[in-house]
GUROVO-345023 format. One record per residue: residue number from 1; residue in one letter; x, y negated, z negated of N, C-alpha, C in turn. Coordinates in steps of 0.1 Angstrom, whole numbers, padded with zeros to 4 digits. Example, Ala and Ser with C-alpha at 12.3 -4.5 7.8 and 13.67 -1.06 7.14 Angstrom:
BEGIN
{1,"A",{0132,0057,-0078},{0123,0045,-0078},{0132,0033,-0078}};
{2,"S",{0128,0022,-0071},{0137,0011,-0071},{0129,0000,-0079}};
! end
This chain:
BEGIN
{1,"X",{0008,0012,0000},{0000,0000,0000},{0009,-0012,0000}};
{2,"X",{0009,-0022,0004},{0017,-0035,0013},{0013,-0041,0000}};
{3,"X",{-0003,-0042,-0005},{-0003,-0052,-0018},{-0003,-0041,-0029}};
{4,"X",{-0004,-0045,-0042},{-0004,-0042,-0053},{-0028,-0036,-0054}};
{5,"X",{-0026,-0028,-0059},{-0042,-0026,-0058},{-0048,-0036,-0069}};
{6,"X",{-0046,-0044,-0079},{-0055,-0055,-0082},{-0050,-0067,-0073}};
{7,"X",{-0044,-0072,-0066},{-0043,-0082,-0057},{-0051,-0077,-0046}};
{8,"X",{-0051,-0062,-0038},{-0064,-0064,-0030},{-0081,-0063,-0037}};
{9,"X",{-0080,-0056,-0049},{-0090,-0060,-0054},{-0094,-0073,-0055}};
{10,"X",{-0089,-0081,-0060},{-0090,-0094,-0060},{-0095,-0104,-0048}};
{11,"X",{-0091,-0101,-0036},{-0090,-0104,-0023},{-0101,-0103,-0020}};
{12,"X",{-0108,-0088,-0022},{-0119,-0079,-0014},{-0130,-0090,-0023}};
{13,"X",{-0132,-0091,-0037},{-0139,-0101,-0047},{-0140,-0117,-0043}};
{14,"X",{-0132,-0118,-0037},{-0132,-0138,-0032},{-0137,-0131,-0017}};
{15,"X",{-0138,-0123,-0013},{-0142,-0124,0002},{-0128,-0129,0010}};
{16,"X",{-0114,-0129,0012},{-0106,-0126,0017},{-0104,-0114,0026}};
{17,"X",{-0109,-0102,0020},{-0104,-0092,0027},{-0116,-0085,0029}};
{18,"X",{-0119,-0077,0037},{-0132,-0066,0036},{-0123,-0050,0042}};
{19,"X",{-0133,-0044,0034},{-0126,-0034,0034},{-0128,-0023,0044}};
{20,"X",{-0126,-0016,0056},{-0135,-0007,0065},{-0127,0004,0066}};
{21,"X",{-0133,0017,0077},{-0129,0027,0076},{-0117,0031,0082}};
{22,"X",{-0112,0016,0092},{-0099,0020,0100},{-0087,0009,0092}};
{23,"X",{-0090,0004,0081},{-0078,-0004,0075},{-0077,0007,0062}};
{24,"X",{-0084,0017,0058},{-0085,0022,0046},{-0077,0041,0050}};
{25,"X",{-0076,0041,0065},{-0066,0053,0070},{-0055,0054,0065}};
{26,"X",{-0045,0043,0065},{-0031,0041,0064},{-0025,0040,0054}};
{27,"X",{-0039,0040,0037},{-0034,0043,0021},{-0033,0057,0022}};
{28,"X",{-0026,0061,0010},{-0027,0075,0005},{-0039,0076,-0003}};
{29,"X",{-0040,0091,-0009},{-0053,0093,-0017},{-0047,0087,-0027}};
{30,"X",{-0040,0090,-0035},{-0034,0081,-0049},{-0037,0063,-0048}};
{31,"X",{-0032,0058,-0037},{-0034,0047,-0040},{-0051,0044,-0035}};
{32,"X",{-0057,0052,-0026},{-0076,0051,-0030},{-0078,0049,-0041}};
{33,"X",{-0075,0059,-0048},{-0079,0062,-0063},{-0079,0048,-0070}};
{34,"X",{-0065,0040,-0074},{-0065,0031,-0081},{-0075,0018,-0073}};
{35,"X",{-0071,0017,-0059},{-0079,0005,-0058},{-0095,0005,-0060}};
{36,"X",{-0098,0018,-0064},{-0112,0021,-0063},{-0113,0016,-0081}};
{37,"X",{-0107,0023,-0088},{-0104,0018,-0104},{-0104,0006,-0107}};
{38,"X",{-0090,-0003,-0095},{-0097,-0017,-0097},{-0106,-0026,-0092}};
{39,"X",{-0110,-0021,-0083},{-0125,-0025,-0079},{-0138,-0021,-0088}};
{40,"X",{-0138,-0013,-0096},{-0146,-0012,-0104},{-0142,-0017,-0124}};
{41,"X",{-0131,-0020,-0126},{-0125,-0028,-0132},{-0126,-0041,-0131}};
{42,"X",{-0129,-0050,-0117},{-0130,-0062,-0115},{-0146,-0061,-0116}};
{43,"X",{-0153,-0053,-0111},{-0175,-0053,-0114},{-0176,-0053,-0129}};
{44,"X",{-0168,-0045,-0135},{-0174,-0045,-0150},{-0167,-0062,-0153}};
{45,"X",{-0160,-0067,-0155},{-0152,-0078,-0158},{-0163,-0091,-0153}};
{46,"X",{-0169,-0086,-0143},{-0177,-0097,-0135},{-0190,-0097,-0142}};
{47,"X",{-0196,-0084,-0146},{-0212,-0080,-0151},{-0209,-0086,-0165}};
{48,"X",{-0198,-0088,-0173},{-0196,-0091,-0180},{-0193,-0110,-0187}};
{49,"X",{-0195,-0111,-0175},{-0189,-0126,-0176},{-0203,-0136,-0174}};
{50,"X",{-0202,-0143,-0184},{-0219,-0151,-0187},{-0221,-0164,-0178}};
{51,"X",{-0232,-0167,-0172},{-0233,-0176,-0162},{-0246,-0183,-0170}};
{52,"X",{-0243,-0196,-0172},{-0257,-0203,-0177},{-0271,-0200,-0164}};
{53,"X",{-0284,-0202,-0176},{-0295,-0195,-0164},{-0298,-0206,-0156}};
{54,"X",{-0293,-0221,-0162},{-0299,-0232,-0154},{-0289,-0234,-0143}};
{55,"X",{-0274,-0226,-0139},{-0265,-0230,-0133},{-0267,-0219,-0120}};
{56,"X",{-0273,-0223,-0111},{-0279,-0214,-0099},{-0263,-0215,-0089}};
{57,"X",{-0258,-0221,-0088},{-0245,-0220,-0078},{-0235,-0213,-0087}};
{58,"X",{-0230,-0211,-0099},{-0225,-0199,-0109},{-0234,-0186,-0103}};
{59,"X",{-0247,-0186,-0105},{-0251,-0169,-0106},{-0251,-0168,-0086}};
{60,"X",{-0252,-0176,-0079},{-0249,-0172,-0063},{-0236,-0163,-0064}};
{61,"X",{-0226,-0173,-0069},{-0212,-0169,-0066},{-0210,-0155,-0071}};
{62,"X",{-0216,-0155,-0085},{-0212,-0138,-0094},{-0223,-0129,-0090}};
{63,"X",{-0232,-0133,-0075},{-0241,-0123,-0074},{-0229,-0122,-0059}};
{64,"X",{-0226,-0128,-0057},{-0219,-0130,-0039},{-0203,-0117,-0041}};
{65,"X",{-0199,-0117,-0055},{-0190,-0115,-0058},{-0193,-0099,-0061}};
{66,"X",{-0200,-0093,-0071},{-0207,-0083,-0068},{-0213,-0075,-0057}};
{67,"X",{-0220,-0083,-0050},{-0222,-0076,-0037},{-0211,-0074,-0029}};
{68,"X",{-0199,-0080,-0027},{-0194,-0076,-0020},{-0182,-0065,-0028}};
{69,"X",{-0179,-0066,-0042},{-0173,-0053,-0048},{-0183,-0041,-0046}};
{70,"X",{-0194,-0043,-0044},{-0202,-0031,-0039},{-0200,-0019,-0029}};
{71,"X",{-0203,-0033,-0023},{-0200,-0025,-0003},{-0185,-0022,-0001}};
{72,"X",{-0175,-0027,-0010},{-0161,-0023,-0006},{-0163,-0009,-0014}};
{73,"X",{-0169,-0007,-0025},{-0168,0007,-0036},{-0174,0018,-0022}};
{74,"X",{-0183,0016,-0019},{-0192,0025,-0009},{-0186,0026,0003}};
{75,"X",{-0178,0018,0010},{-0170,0021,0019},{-0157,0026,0017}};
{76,"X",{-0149,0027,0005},{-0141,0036,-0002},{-0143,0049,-0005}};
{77,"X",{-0155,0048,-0009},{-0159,0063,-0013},{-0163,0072,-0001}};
{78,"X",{-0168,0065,0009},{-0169,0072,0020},{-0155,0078,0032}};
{79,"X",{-0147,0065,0025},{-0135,0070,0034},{-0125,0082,0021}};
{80,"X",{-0131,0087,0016},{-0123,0091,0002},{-0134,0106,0002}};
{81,"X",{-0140,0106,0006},{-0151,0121,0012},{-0151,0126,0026}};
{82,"X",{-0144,0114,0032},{-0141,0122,0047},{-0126,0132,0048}};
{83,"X",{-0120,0130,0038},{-0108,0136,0037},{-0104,0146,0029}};
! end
């Protein structure tokens, strides 16, 4: 892996990077594993983190930020059951 797996986790979470099935060939299974750890490492961190209920551009962003740790977990897992 070129980055460190919490720096592309990180990446995948600001919308920098997205994750698919032909950039996710060229990891090994060990390093799947961890980026998968920290991508679910950064969701708990995020579900965790309090957003006032009157501040609607805070809960966009920690809903924007979750959805997209989502779809990278599920396209992980999918490239991680093809093999």
């Amino acid at each position: 892996m070129a980055n460190p797996a919490w720096k592309t986790a990180s990446d995948v979470t600001e919308g920098y990077l997205t994750l698919n099935g032909v950039m996710l060939r060229k990891y090994e299974p060990h390093e799947l594993l961890s980026l998968q750890a920290e991508l679910e490492k950064a969701a708990r961190e995020l579900r965790g983190s309090i957003v006032p209920v009157d501040d609607v551009d805070g809960n966009q962003k920690k809903n924007r930020k979750l959805l997209r740790i989502s779809q990278a977990l599920t396209v992980l897992q999918a490239a991680r059951s093809r093999r």
